[in-house]
N, C-alpha and C positions, 0 to 999 in steps of 0.2 A: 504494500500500500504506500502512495506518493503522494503528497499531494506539493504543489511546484509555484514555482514564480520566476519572473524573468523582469530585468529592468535596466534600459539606458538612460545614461545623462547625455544631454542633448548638447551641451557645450562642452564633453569631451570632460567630466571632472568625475574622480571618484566616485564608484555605485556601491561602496561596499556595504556601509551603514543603512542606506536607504534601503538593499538589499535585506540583512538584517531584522530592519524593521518590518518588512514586507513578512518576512519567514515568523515571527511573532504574530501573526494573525493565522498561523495556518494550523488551529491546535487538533490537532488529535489525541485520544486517551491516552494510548497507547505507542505513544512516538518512542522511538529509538535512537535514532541519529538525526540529528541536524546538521545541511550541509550546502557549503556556497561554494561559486567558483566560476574565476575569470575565465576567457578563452585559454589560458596556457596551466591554470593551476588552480587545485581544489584542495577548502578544508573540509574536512567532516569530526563533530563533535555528540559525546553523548548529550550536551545540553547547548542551548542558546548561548548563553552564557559562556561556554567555551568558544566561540565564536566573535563576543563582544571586542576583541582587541586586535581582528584580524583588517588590515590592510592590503587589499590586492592590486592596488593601483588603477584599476580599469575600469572606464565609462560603462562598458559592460558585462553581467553578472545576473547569473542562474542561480538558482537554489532551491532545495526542499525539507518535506518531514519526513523520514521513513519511519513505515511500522512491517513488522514481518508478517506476512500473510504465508508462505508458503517457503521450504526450507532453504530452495534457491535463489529465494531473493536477495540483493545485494544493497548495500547503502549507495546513496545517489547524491551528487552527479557522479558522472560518470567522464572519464578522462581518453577522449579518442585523439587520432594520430594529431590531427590539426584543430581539434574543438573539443569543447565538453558538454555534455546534454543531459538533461532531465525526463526521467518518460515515467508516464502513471497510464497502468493499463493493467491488460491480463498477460499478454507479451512482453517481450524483452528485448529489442533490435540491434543489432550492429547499424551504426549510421556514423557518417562520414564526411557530411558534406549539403549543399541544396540539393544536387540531383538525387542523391541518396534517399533524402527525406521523402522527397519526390517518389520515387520511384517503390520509399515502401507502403507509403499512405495507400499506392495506386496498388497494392500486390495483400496487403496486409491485410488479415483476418483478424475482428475483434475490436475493444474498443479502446484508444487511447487518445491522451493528448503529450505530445513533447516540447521542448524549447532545447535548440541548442544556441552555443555563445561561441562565436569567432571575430576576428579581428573586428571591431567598432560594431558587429551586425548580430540580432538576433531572429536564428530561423525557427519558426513555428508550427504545428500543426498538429492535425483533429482525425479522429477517424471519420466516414462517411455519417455514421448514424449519430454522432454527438455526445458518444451514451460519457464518456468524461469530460466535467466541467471544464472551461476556457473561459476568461473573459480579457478582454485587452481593452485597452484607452491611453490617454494623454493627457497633458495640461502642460504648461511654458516652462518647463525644466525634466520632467520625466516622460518615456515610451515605457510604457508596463505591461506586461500578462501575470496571469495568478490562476486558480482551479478554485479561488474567492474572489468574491467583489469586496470584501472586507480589506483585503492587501490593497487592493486600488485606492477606496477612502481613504486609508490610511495615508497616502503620500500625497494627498491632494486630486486626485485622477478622480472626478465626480461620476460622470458618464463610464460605466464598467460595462462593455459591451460583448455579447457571447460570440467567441468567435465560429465562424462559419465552419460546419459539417464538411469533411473531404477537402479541404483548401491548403494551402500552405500560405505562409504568407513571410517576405525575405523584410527585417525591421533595420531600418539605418535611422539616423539624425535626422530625415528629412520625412518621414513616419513608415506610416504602412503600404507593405504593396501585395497585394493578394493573390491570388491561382489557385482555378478552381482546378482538382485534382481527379478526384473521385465524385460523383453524384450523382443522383436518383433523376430519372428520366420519365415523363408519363408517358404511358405508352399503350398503344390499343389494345384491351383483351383480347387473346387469342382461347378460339371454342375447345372446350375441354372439359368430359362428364365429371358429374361429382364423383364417382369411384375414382378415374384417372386422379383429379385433384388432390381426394385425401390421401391416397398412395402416395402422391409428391410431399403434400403436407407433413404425413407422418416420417418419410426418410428425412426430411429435413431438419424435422423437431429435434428425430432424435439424433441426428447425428450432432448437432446445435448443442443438444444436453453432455451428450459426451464429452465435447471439448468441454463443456462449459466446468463439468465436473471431472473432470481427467487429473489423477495424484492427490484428491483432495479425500480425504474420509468418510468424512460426512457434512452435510451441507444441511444449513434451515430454510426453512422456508414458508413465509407468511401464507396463513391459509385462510381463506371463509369458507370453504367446502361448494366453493363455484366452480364454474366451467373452468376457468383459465388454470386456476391453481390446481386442479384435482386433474388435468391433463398434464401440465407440469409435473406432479406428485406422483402418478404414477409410471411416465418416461425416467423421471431419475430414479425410482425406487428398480425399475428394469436394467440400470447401468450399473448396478452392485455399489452403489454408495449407500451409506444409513442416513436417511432422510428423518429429518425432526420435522415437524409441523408444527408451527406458533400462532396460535389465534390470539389476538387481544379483541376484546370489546370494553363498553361500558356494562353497567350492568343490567339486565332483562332485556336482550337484544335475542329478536329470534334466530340471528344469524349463528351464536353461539352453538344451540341444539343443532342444528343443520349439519356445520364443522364438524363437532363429536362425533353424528351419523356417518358423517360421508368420510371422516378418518378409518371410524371401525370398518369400514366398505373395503378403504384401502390397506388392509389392515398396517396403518403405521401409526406410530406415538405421536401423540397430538399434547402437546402444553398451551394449556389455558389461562390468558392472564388476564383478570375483568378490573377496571378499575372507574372510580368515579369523577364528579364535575372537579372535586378537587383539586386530581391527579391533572386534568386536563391545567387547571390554571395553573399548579405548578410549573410544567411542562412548558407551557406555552412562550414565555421569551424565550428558551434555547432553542424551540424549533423555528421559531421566527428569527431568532440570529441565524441560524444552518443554512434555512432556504433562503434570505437574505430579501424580500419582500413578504408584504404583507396581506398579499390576495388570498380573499377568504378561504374561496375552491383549495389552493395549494396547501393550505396552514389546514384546514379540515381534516385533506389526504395524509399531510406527512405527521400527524402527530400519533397515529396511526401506524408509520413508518419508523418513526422515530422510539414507540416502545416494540415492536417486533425485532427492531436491531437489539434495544439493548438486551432487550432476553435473550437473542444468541449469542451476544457476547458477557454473560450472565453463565449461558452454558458453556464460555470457549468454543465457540464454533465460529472457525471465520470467515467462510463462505456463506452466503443468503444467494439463493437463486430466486425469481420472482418471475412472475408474468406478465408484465410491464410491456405495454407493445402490442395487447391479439387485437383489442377493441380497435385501436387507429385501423391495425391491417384488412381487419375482415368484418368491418361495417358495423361496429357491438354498438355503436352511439345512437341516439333517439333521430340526434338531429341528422343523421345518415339517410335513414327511413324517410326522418320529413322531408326532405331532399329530393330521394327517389319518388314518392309521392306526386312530390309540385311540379319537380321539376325532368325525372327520367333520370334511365342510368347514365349519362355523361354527364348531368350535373352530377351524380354523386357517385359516381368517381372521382371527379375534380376537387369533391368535396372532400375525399376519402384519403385523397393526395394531398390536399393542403395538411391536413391532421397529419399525415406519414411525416410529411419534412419536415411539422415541426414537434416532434417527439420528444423533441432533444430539449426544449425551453419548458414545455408544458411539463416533462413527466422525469426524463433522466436524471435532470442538474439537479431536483427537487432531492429523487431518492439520492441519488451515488453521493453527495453531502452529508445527508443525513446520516448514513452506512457508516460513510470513510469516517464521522466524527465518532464513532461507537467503533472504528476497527474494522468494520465489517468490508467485504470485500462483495460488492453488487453484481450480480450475472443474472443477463436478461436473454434469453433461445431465443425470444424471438424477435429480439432484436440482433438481427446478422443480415451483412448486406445481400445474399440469397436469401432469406426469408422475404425482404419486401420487395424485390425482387420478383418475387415469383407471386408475394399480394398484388403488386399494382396492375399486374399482367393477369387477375383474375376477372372473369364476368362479375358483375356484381349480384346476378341472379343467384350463386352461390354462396354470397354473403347477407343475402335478404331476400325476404318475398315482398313483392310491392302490394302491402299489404298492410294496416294500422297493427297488425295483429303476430307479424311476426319474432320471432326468439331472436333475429341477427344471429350473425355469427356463423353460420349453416354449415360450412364445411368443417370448422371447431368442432361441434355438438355432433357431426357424425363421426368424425375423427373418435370424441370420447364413449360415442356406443362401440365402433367396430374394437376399442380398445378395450371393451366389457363394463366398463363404468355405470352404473346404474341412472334408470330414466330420472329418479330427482337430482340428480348432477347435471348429467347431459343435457336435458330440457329445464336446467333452473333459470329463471329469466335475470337479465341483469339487474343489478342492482349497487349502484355504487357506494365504494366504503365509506364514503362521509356520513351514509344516510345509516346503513349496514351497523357503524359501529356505535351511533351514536353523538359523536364530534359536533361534527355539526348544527347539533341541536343542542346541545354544550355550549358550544360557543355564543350562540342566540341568546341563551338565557345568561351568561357571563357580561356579556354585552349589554343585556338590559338590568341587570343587579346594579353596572353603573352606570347607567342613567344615559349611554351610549349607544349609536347603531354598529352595526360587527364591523363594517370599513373602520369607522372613527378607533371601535375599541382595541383592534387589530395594531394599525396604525399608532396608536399610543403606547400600547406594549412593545412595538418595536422599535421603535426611537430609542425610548428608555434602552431596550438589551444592547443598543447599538453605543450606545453614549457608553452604557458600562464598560461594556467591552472596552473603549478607548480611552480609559484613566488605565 
């Protein structure tokens, strides 16, 4: 686990402090090594603080936090022939150079973000789908990237903007300059029965799961006993990993009993953790510091998120797999349907492609923050650039009936019969977890106890965790 920063002085004068400074916002629980480094030379310290007196002389300057996720990992940066780089992913890359970069953004399987540092220049980049955070900006002294918008505040860089999916982008004194590398194309459905489909569907998934879980032992995985999770739960329980299931709710949510059923279905261990309006206000500045805004939808989803992490890291389990990704690909949203409805299947395809590309804003940055600040290391099957790939190339007839009345999702929910799954899984209709767990309606009522609507009272709790954070 990485999470990273990158930062030029724009008139050529020492980055090391501001660097530094930058690396003090990037806290994980579980941090290991902190570590900076100009183009020709890297320190790495067990604390900040070890760090405090280092001098590298150079406008330009990388840095990260490591925590150990898996035994091969190594502390970072990294020291290559003519550069040194930072990379937060599930990979590991040999890189070299721009075209290097280049050339593995365009080849690479999986999800990261890197920064490397050479002579005066910082080179950047993202994988296709987004799924690790980036955000880059400026103001009249500093060029920054970070995997926070809290590193950017910090040095004055207001506007912390997410860097683009698939890109790379080469950073001098004179700012950004972007190329698109890798990217998602729409593209006309080619005809294809639903048997053919879910056969594609299902080699994908689970080839997707295998990487996803390949040397790891056992892996959690947030559950409500829905479609997405319970086809999830039962491809990795088939790849010989020992699969945990973590449900949180509040408490008397019927989604609980559902979970329990459709765990014992699968027969694997399911941990239940119910907690109430309390727990939420507790909670609720750290999650709003994580995600770094204060929109109600996102702060609903990840609080949610953010206890399902830490119970796996509760149990030392550092992999969380999730399902993050089916609804954008295969039409699970209402307003999909409405779409198809008003307007026919090319609007909502179009529609169905707007959601795909932006994944990465709405749902990854949210979770893979939340994760990395609990340890946890995020893996999403289906998010992989042949999974949407092969969504945006489906008819939509497969993802919906043009119908008020359909479940969405269609080749999913056959996927989880032909895989033996019981009809109240397969056919459970969606229901999203802000409603599911109760949050939501937590938060409404936290909202009105002070005399507040949920924008204002959101919004006021996270100024505050934002101001603390900076003393």
């Amino acid at each position: 686990m990485v999470a990273l920063i990158a930062v030029l002085n724009k008139r050529g004068e020492d980055a090391t402090q501001t660097a530094i400074k930058m690396l003090k916002t990037l806290k994980l629980k579980e941090a290991k090594t902190f570590g900076i480094a100009s183009p020709t030379a890297v320190r790495i310290g067990k604390t900040i603080e070890t760090l405090q007196d280092s001098k590298l002389g150079a406008p330009v300057m990388i840095g990260s936090v490591f925590s150990k996720t898996l035994t091969a990992d190594s502390p970072q940066p990294l020291k290559l022939k003519d550069a040194t780089l930072v990379f937060e992913g599930e990979i590991h890359p040999t890189v070299t150079g721009e075209s290097d970069v280049e050339a593995f953004i365009r080849k690479a399987e999986g999800g990261f973000a890197l920064a490397g540092a050479k002579t005066d220049t910082i080179i950047a980049g993202r994988d296709v789908l987004g799924i690790y955070p980036l955000y880059y900006g400026e103001n009249a002294d500093w060029i920054a990237l970070a995997s926070v918008r809290r590193a950017l505040w910090g040095i004055g860089i207001e506007k912390a903007i997410s860097f683009p999916p698939g890109y790379i982008s080469i950073i001098t004194r004179l700012g950004f300059k972007f190329k698109p590398v890798k990217t998602f194309i729409r593209s006309k459905p080619k005809p294809i029965t639903m048997q053919a489909a879910v056969r594609r569907l299902h080699m994908l998934l689970q080839n997707s799961i295998m990487k996803k879980v390949s040397g790891v032992k056992e892996v959690a995985l947030p559950f409500s006993g829905g479609l997405d999770s319970s086809v999830i739960a039962i491809l990795a329980k088939s790849s010989g990993t020992s699969v945990h299931l973590i449900h949180v709710s509040l408490a008397n949510q019927l989604e609980t009993e559902h979970a329990e059923k459709a765990a014992k279905e699968l027969d694997l261990p399911i941990h239940v953790e119910i907690y109430d309006e309390e727990d939420v206000e507790r909670d609720l500045p750290k999650v709003l510091w994580l995600i770094e805004e204060s929109n109600p939808v996102k702060t609903s989803i990840g609080i949610p998120i953010y206890w399902a992490a830490e119970k796996a890291a509760e149990m030392n389990i550092k992999v969380m797999v999730a399902g993050q990704g089916a609804d954008e690909l295969f039409g699970g949203y209402k307003r999909h349907v409405d779409t198809y409805l008003r307007h026919g299947s090319e609007k909502a395809q179009e529609a169905i492609f707007k959601d795909i590309t932006g994944m990465y804003e709405a749902d990854f940055e949210r979770d893979v923050k939340i994760c990395s600040y609990h340890d946890e290391d995020l893996r999403l099957p289906f998010a992989t650039y042949e999974m949407v790939r092969f969504a945006i190339g489906l008819p939509v007839d497969l993802k919906m009936e043009q119908s008020t009345n359909t479940l969405r999702k269609l080749i999913l929910r056959q996927l989880a019969r032909d895989l033996g799954l019981p009809k109240f899984v397969a056919e459970k209709p969606k229901k999203a977890i802000q409603y599911t767990t109760g949050t939501s309606k937590a938060l409404r009522k936290l909202a009105k106890r002070n005399g507040l609507t949920v924008n204002d009272y959101l919004d006021k709790i996270f100024q505050i965790a934002i101001k603390d954070d900076a003393k």
